[in-house]
KOLKOL-118793 format. One record per residue (C-alpha): z, y, x; residue in three letters. Coordinates in steps of 0.001 Angstrom, whole numbers, plus 500000, padded with zeros to 6 digits. Last residue first. Layout:
! KOLKOL-118793
ZYXALA
...
This chain:
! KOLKOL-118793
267030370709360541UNK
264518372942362201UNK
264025374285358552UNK
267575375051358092UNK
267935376911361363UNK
264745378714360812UNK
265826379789357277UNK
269340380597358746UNK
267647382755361336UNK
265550384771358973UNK
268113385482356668UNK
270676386666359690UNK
267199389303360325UNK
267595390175357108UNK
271238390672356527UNK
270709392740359842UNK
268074394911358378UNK
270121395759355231UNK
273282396644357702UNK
271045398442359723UNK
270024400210356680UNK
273132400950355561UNK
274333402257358557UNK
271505404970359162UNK
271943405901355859UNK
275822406669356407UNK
274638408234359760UNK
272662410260357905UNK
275477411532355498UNK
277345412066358385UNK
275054414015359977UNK
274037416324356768UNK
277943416834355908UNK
278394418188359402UNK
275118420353359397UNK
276272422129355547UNK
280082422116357444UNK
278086424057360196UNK
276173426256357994UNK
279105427486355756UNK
281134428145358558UNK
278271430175360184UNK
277915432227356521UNK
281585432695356046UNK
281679434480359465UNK
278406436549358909UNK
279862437781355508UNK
282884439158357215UNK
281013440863359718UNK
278924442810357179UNK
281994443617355240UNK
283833445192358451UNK
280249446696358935UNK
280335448036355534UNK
283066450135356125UNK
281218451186359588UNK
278502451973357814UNK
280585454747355275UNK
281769456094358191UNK
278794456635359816UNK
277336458457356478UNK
280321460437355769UNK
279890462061359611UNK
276568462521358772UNK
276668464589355611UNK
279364466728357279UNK
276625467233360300UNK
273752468168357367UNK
276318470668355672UNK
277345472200359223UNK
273405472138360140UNK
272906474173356639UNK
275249476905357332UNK
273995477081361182UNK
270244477598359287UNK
271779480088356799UNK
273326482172359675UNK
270065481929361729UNK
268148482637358573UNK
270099486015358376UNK
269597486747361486UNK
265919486538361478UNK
265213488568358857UNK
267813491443360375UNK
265772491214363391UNK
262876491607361146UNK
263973494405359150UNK
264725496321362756UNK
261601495593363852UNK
259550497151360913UNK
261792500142361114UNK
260840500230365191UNK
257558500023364085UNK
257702502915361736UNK
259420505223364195UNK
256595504647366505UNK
253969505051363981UNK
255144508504362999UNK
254722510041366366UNK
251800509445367591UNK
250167509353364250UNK
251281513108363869UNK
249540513999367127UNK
246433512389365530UNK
């Protein structure tokens, strides 16, 4: 038993030094693998904010491209809307003559 007593100390403290060692080493690989992850990131939010400039750009061309789509929508209804006043007032000046003729 006396021999126990002293044996398993020194084999716990081997067992702790392996560990600490263990765990230093995936310290350093873990700090090795942030840097890779962090360089990874950086290249990422550059890369969006390329596209962002190209994001932007498309936006613009798509609002100019909707309001000359409204423009051309209004005037071709007012166009419409002029012809068929026009048709309505031939019409109506139809109408008048025939009553003017008849009352004749």
């Amino acid at each position: 038993m006396e021999i126990l007593n002293d044996i398993l100390p020194i084999v716990l403290y081997f067992l702790g030094a392996a560990l600490l060692v263990v765990v230093i080493m995936l310290v350093v690989k873990l700090t090795y693998t942030v840097d890779k992850v962090n360089v990874l990131l950086d290249d990422i939010e550059s890369k969006s904010q390329s596209l962002n400039g190209l994001f932007n750009a498309i936006d613009s061309v798509s609002n100019t491209i909707t309001s000359t789509n409204a423009k051309i929508v209004e005037t071709f209804t007012k166009v419409i809307s002029k012809l068929l006043s026009m048709r309505k007032k031939k019409k109506e000046n139809k109408k008048m003559e025939e009553e003017i003729d008849e009352n004749e």
